[in-house]
N, C-alpha and C positions, 0 to 999 in steps of 0.2 A: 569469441569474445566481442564485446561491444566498442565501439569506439568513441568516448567524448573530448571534448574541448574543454579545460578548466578554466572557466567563468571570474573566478575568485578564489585570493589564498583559500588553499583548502588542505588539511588532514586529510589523507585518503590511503587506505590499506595500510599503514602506518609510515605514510612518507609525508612530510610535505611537499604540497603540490603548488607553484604558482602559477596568475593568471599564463595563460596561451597554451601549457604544457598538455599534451593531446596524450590522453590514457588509454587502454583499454582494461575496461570496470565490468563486475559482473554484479547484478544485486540491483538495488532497488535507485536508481540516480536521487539526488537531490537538484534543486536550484542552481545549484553551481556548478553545474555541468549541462552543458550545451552535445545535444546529438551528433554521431559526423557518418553514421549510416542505418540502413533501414533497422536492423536489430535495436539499434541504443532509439532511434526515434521510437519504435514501437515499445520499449521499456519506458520511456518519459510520458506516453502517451496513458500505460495501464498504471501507472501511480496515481492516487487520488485524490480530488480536489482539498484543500485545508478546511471547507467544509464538511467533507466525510470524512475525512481522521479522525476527529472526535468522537462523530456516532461509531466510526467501527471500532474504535478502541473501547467505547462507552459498553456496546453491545458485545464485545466479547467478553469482556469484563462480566456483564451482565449473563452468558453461555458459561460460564466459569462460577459465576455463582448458585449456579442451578444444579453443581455437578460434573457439565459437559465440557468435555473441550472447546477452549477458543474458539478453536475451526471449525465447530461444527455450529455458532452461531450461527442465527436464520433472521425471520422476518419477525418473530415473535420477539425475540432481542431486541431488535433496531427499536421496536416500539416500548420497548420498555427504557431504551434509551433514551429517547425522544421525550419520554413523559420522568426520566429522572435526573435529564441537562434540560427539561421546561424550555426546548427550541421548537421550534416548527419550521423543519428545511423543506427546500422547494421540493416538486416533482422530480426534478431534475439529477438533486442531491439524493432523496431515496432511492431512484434506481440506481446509482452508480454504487452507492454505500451496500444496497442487497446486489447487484451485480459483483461486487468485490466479494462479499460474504458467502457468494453462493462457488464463487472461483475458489475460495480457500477451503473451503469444506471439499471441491471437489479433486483438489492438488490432495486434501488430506486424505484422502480415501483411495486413491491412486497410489500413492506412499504405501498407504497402508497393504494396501493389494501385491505392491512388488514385494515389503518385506516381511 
């Protein structure tokens, strides 16, 4: 397990949690938890920017309307996300958004492989 620091009242695995209270979380952190070793830093690290949230929720959404699963959005999505939220994110924000997209497709086909 991971180990954070809670940040701020917080609801977490249905307890409430207040600031200072040191957890171990497993799953995706939020803001209101602070790292306290390499595992939970490398989990804070693969969450992504609030600029690609939208595109990858936009674009799986968009992989979902074509038939396919979420996870198997790609770069043809992103761009059709792009052109149906009328943004234009940086360099920066596109590869992280298809760096995510391309990790979820490839967790899903791994899954799909063990079971």
């Amino acid at each position: 397990m991971t180990k954070y620091e809670v940040t701020e009242l917080s609801f977490i695995g249905g307890t409430l949690r207040k600031e200072g209270d040191v957890i171990d979380f497993e799953g995706e952190p939020g803001p209101n938890l602070k790292a306290l070793d390499k595992a939970a830093d490398k989990a804070v690290k693969a969450v992504p920017s609030k600029a690609a949230v939208r595109l990858i929720a936009e674009a799986r959404l968009h992989a979902t309307a074509r038939g396919d699963s979420p996870d198997n959005a790609g770069e043809g999505d992103f761009d059709t996300a792009v052109e149906a939220l009328k943004v234009k994110p940086s360099d920066e924000v596109k590869a992280e958004v298809l760096a995510y997209l391309a990790a979820q497709a490839a967790a899903a086909a791994s899954a799909d492989q063990l079971g």
